[in-house]
DRENDO-1510 file (C-alpha; in Angstrom, 1 decimal, always signed):
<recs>
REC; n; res; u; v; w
REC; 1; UNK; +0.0; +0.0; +0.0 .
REC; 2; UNK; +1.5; +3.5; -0.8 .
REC; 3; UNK; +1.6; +6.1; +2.0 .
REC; 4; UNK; +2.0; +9.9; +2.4 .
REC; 5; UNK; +3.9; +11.1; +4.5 .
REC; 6; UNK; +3.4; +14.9; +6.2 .
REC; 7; UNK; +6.4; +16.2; +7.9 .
REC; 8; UNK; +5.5; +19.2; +10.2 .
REC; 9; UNK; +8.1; +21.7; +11.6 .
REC; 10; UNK; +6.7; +23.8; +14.5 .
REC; 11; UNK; +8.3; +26.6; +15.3 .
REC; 12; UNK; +8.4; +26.9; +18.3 .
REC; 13; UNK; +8.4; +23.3; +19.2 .
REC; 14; UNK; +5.6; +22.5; +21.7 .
REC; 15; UNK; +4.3; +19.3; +22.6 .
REC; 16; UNK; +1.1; +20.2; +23.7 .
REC; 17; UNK; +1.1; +21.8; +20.0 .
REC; 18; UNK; +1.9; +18.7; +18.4 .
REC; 19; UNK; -0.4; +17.0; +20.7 .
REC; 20; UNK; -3.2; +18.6; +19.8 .
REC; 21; UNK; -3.0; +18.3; +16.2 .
REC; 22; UNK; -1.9; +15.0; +15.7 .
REC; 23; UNK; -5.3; +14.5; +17.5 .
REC; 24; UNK; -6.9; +16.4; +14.7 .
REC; 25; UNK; -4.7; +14.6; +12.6 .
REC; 26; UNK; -5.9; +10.8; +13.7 .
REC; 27; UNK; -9.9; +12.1; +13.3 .
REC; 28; UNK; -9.1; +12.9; +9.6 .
REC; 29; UNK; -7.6; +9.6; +9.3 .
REC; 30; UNK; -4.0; +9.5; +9.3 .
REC; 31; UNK; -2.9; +6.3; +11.2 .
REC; 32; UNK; +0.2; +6.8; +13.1 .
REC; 33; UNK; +3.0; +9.8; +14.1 .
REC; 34; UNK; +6.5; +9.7; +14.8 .
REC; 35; UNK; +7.9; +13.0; +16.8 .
REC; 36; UNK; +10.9; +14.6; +14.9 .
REC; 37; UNK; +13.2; +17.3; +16.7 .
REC; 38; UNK; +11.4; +19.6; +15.3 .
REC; 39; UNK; +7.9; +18.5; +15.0 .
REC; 40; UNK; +6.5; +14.8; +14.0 .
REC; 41; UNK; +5.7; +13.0; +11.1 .
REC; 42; UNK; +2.0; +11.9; +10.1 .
REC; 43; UNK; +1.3; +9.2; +7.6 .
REC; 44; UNK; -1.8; +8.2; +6.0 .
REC; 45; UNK; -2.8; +5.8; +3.3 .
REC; 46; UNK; -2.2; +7.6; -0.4 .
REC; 47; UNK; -6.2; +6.2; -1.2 .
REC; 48; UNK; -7.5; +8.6; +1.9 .
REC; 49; UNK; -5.5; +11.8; +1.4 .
REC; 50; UNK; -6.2; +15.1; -0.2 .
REC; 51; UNK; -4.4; +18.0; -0.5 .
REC; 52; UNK; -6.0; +20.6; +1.9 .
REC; 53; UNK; -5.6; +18.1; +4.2 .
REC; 54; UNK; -2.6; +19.0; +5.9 .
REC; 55; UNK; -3.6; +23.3; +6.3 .
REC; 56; UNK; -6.6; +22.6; +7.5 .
REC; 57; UNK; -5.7; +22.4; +11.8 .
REC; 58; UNK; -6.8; +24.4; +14.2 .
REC; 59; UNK; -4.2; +25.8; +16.1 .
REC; 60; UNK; -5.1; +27.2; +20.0 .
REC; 61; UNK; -1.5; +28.4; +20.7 .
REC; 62; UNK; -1.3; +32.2; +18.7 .
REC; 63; UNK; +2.5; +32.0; +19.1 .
REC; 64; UNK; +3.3; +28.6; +17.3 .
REC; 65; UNK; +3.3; +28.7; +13.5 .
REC; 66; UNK; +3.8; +25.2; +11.7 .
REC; 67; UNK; +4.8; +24.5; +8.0 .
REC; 68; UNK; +5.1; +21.3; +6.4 .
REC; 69; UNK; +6.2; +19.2; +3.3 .
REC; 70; UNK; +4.5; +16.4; +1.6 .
REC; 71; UNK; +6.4; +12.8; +0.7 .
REC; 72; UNK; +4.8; +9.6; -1.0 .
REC; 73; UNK; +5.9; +6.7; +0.3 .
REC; 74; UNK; +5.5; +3.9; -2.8 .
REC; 75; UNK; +4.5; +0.3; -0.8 .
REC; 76; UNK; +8.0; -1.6; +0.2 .
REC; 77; UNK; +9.7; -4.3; +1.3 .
REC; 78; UNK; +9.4; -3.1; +4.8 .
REC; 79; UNK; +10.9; -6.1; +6.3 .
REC; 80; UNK; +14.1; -5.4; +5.0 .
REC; 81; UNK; +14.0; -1.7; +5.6 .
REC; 82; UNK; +13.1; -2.1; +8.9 .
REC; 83; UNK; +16.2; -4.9; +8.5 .
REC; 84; UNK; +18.3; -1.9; +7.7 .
REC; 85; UNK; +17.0; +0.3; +9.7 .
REC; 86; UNK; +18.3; -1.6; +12.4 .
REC; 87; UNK; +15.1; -2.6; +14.1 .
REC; 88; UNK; +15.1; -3.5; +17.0 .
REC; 89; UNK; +13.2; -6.0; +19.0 .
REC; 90; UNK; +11.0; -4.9; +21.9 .
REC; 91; UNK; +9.7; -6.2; +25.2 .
REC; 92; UNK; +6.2; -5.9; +26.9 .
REC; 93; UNK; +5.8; -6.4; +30.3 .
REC; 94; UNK; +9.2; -8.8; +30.6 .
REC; 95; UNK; +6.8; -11.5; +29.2 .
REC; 96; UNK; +6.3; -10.8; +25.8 .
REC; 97; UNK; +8.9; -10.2; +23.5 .
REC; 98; UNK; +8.1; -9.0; +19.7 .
REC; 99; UNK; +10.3; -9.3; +16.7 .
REC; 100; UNK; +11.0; -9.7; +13.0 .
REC; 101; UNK; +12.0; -12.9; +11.2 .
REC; 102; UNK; +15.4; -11.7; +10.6 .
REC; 103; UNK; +16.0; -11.2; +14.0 .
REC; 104; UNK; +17.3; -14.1; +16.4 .
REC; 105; UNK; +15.0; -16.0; +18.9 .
REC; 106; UNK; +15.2; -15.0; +22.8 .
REC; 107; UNK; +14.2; -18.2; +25.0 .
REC; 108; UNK; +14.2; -16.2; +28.2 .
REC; 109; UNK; +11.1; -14.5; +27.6 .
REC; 110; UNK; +7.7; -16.4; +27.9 .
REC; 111; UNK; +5.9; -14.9; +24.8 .
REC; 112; UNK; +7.9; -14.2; +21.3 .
REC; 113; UNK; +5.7; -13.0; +18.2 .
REC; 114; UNK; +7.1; -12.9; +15.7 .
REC; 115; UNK; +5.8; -10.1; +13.1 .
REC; 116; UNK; +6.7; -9.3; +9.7 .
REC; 117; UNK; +5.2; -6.0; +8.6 .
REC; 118; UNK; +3.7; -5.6; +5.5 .
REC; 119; UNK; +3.9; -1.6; +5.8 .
REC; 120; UNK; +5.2; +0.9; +7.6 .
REC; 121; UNK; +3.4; +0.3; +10.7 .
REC; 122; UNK; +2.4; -2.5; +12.9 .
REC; 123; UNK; +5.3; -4.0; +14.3 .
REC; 124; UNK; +4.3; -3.3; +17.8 .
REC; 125; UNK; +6.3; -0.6; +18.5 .
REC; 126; UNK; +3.2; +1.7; +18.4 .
REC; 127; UNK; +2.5; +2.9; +22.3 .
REC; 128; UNK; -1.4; +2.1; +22.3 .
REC; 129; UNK; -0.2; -1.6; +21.1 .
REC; 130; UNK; +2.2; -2.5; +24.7 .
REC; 131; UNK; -0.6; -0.5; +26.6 .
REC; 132; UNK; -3.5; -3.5; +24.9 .
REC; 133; UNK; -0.9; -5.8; +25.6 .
REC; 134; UNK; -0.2; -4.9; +29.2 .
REC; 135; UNK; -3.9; -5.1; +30.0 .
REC; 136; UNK; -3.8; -8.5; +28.1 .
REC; 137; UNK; -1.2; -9.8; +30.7 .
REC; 138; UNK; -3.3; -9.0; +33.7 .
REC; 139; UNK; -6.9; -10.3; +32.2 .
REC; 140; UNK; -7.8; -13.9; +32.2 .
REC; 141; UNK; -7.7; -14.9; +28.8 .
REC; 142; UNK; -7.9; -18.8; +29.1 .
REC; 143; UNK; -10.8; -20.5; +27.1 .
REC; 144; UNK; -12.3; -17.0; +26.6 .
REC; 145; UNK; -14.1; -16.0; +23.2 .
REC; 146; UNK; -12.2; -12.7; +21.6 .
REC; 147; UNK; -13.0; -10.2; +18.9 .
REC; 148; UNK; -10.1; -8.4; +17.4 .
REC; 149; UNK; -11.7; -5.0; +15.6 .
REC; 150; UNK; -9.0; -3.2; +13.6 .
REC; 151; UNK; -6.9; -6.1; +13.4 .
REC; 152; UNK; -3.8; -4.4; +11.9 .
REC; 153; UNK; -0.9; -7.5; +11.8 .
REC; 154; UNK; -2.7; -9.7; +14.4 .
REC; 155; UNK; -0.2; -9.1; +16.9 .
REC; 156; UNK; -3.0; -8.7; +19.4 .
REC; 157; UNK; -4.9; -11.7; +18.5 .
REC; 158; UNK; -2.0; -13.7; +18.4 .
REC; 159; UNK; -0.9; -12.5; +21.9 .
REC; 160; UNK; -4.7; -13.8; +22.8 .
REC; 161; UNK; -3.6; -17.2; +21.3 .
REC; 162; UNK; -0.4; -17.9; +22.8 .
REC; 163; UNK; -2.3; -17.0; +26.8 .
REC; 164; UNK; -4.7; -19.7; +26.0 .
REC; 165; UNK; -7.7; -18.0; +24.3 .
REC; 166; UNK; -10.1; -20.5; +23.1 .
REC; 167; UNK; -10.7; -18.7; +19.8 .
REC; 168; UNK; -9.9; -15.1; +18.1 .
REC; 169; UNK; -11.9; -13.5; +15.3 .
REC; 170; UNK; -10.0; -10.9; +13.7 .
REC; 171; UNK; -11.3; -7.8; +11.7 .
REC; 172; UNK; -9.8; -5.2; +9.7 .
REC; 173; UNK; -11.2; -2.9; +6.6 .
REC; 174; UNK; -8.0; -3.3; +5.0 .
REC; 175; UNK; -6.6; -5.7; +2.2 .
REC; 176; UNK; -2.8; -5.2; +3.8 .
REC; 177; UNK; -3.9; -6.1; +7.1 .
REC; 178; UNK; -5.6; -8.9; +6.1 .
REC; 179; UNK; -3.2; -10.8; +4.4 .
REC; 180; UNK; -0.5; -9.6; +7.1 .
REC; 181; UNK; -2.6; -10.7; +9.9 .
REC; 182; UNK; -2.9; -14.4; +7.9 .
REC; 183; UNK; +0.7; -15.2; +7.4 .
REC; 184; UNK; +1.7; -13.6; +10.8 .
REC; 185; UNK; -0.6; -16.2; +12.3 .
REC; 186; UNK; +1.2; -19.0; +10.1 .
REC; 187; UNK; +4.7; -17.6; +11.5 .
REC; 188; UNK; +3.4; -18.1; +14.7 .
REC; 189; UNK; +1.9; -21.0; +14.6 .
REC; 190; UNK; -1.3; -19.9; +15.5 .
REC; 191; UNK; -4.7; -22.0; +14.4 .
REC; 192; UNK; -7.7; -20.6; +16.4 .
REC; 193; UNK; -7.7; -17.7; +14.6 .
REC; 194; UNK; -10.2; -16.5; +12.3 .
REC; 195; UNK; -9.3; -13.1; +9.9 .
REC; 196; UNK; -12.3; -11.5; +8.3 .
REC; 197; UNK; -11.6; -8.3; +5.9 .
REC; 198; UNK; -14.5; -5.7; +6.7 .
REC; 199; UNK; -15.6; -3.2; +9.3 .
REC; 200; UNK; -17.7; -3.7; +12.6 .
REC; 201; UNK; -20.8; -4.7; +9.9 .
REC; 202; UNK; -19.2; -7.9; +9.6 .
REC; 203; UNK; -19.4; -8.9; +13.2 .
REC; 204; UNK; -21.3; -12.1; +13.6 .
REC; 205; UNK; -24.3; -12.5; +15.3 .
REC; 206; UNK; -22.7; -14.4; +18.2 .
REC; 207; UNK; -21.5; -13.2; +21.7 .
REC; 208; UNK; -17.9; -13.0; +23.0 .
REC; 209; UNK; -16.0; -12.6; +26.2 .
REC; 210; UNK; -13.3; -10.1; +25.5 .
REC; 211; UNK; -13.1; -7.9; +22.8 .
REC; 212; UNK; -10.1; -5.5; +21.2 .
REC; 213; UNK; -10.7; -2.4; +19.2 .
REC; 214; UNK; -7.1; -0.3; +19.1 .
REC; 215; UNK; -8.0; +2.1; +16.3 .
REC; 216; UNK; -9.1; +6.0; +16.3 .
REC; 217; UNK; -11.5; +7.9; +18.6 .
REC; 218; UNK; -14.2; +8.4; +16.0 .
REC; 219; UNK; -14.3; +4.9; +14.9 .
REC; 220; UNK; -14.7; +3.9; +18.3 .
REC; 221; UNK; -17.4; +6.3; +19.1 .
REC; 222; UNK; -19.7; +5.3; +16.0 .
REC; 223; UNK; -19.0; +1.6; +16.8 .
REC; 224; UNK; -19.1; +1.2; +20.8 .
REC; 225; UNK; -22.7; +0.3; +20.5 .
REC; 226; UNK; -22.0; -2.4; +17.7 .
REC; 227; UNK; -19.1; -3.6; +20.4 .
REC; 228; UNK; -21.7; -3.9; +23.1 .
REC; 229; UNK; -24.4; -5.9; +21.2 .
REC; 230; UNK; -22.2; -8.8; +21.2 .
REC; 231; UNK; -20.4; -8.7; +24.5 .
REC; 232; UNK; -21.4; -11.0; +27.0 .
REC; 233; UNK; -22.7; -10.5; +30.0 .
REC; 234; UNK; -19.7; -9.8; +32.6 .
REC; 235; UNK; -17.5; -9.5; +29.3 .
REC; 236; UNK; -14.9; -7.1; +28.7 .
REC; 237; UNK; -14.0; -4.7; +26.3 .
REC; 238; UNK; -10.6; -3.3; +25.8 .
REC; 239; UNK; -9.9; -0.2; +23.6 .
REC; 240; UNK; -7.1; +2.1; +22.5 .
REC; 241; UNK; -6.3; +4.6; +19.3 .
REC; 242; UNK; -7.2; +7.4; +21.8 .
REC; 243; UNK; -5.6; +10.0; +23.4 .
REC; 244; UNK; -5.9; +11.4; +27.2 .
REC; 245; UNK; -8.2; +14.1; +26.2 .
REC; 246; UNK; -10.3; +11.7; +24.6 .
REC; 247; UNK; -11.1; +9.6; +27.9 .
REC; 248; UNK; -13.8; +11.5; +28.9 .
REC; 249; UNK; -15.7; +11.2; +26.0 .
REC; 250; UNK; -14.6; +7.5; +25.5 .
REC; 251; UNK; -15.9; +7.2; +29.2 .
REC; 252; UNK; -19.0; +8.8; +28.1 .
REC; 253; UNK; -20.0; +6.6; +25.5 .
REC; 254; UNK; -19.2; +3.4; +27.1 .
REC; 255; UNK; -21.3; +4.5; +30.4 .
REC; 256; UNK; -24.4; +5.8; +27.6 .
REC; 257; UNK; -23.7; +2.1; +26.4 .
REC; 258; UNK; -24.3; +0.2; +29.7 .
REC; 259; UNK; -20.5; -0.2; +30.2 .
REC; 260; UNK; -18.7; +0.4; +33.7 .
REC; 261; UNK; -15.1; +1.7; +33.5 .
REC; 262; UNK; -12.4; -0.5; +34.9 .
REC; 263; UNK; -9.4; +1.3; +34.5 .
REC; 264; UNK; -6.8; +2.8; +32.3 .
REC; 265; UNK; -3.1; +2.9; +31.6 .
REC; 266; UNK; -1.4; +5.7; +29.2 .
REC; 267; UNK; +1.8; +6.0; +27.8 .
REC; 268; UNK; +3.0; +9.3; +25.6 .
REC; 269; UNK; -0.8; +10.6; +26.3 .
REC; 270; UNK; -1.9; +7.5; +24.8 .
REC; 271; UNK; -4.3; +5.8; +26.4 .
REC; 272; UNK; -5.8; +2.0; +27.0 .
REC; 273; UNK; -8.8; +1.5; +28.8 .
REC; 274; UNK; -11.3; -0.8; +30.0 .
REC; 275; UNK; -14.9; -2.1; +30.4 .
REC; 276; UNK; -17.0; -4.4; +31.9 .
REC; 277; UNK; -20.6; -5.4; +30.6 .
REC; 278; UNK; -22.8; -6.2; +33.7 .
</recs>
């Protein structure tokens, strides 16, 4: 899949400046950021961009002023440039360790997935994907039924597997992820997964006792209610793609939805939280 990549320069360089539109940013649908010395980065798939894109921020701080170039990024090989790159592996939780193909095995840790990306993005490295994984680690996934919205790679789902989940369905609305999701799941040796390619419309009409949704705050917000239908009774929902200033009107949804919040954990201003369906 080609990309485009928007470099930003902020001038001067404020956090809370970047912050805030990288939130704006994430509702227009641009999928991931990387901050720069002097601003970030934003990237978007090349199918969803348009030009005024980029201009069109609100800006609350009168004494920043940002400018910007546009890059296309043509689809890649991204194993081997992350192989270049020097990649490197990383560790969640000092159970779960994640890592390319080209990279050696680690037998100390309890987990290894292994993922191969198939684009830029997705190899884990993203902070809303350890903040899932962390809550993974301290729910009780054994013999549970999962839903995996927004697959991405399946590193999620895969994670599910390998703590003892009884089954996974995966979902994702794009062509990339879905073939990523199916060969990471053959890397990993991982059989009780399922990979659909759609959006929350192809959710079955069954119920399930956990279920994942790590993608942006608008998505979330049109599909909570979709999330809820199927979640059992005393289930859980886990979701991410958000940032701090978002919680309170994740929080707001979920309660409007018959959810009760559990509890959240943030890293960068990202945010992971959950809920429990009584």
């Amino acid at each position: 899949m080609d990309y485009v990549k928007v470099n930003y320069i902020l001038e001067p360089n404020l956090g809370e400046a970047a912050e805030i539109m990288m939130a704006q940013l994430g509702d227009l649908g641009f999928e991931s950021f990387m901050e720069t010395e002097t601003g970030f980065e934003a990237y978007i798939p090349e199918k969803y961009f348009s030009e005024e894109m980029p201009s069109n921020l609100y800006m609350p701080f009168t004494n920043v002023k940002f400018n910007y170039t546009i890059e296309k990024i043509k689809d890649r090989n991204w194993n081997k440039t992350w192989e270049e790159n020097f990649f490197e592996p990383i560790v969640i939780g000092n159970d779960v360790m994640i890592r390319g193909s080209f990279h050696k095995p680690d037998i100390k840790v309890k987990y290894e997935i292994v993922i191969d990306p198939e684009m830029a993005f997705g190899t884990g490295h993203h902070e809303t994907t350890g903040l899932m994984m962390q809550h993974l680690l301290e729910l009780d996934i054994k013999g549970k039924k999962i839903l995996d919205m927004g697959c991405g790679t399946g590193i999620l789902g895969i994670l599910c597997s390998k703590l003892g989940a009884a089954s996974i369905t995966g979902i994702d609305i794009e062509e990339w992820a879905y073939n990523s999701t199916v060969d990471n799941c053959k890397k990993n040796n991982v059989t009780n997964m399922t990979i659909i390619h759609g959006d929350a419309s192809n959710i079955k009409d069954t119920e399930y006792d956990l279920i994942l949704a790590n993608i942006n705050r608008n998505i979330l917000l049109n599909d909570i209610q979709k999330y809820v239908k199927v979640l059992k009774n005393d289930g859980v929902l886990l979701l991410s793609g958000f940032y701090e200033s978002d919680l309170p009107v994740i929080n707001a949804e979920t309660k409007n939805q018959g959810l009760s919040y559990i509890s959240s954990k943030s890293d960068n201003k990202w945010v992971a939280s959950t809920y429990r369906k009584w």
